[in-house]
C-alpha positions as CSV (number, residue, x, y, z in Angstrom):
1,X,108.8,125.4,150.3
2,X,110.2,127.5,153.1
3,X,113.6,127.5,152.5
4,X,115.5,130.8,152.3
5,X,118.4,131.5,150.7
6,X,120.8,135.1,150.8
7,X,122.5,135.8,147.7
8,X,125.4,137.8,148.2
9,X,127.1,139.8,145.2
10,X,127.9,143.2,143.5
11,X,127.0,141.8,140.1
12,X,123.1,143.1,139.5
13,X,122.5,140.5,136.4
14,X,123.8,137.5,138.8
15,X,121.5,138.4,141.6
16,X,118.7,138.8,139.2
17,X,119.2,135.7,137.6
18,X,119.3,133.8,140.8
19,X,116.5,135.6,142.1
20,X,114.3,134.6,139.2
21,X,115.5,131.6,139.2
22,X,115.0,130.7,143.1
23,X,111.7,132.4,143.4
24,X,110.5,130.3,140.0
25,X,111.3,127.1,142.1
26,X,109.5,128.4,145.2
27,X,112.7,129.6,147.5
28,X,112.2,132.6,149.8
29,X,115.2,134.9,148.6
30,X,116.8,138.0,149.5
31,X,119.6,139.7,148.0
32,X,122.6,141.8,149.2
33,X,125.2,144.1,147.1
34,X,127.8,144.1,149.3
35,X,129.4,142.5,152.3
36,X,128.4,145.0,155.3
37,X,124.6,144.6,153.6
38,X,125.4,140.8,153.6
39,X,126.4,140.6,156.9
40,X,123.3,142.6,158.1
41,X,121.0,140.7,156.0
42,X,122.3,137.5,156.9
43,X,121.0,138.3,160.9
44,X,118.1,139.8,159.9
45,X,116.8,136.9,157.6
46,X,118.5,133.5,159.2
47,X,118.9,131.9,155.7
48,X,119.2,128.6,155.4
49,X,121.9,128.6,152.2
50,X,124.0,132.2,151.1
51,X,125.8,132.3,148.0
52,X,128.5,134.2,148.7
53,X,131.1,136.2,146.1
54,X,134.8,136.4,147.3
55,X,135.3,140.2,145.7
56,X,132.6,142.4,147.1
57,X,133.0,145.9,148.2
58,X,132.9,146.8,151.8
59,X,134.2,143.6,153.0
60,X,135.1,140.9,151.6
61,X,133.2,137.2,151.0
62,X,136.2,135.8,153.4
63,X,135.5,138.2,156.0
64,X,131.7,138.1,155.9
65,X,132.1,134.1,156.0
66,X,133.9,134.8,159.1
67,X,131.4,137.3,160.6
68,X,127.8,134.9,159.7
């Protein structure tokens, strides 16, 4: 499977999880820990899904919405 998918969030055990949990199902993932990594991530890799948190440091999940 080819799909790619950016998980977005300051939470280390929730990005695991997902990680582990994505990977076992055959998604291509990456992971961010905050929103100016998100943002930069997000151009870098062209995801086709991001999972996005609302409370991340840097900048917020509404503001990197805005900027991807």
């Amino acid at each position: 499977m080819d799909t790619k998918l950016l998980v977005i969030d300051d939470d280390p055990n929730i990005c695991e999880m997902l990680k582990l949990y994505f990977e076992n199902e055959g998604y291509g993932i990456k992971i961010a820990n905050d929103g100016a990594e998100g943002v930069e991530t997000f151009k870098r890799f062209e995801p086709d899904l991001v999972l996005l948190d609302i409370m991340l440091p840097e900048k917020d999940g509404w503001q990197v919405c805005r900027e991807i």
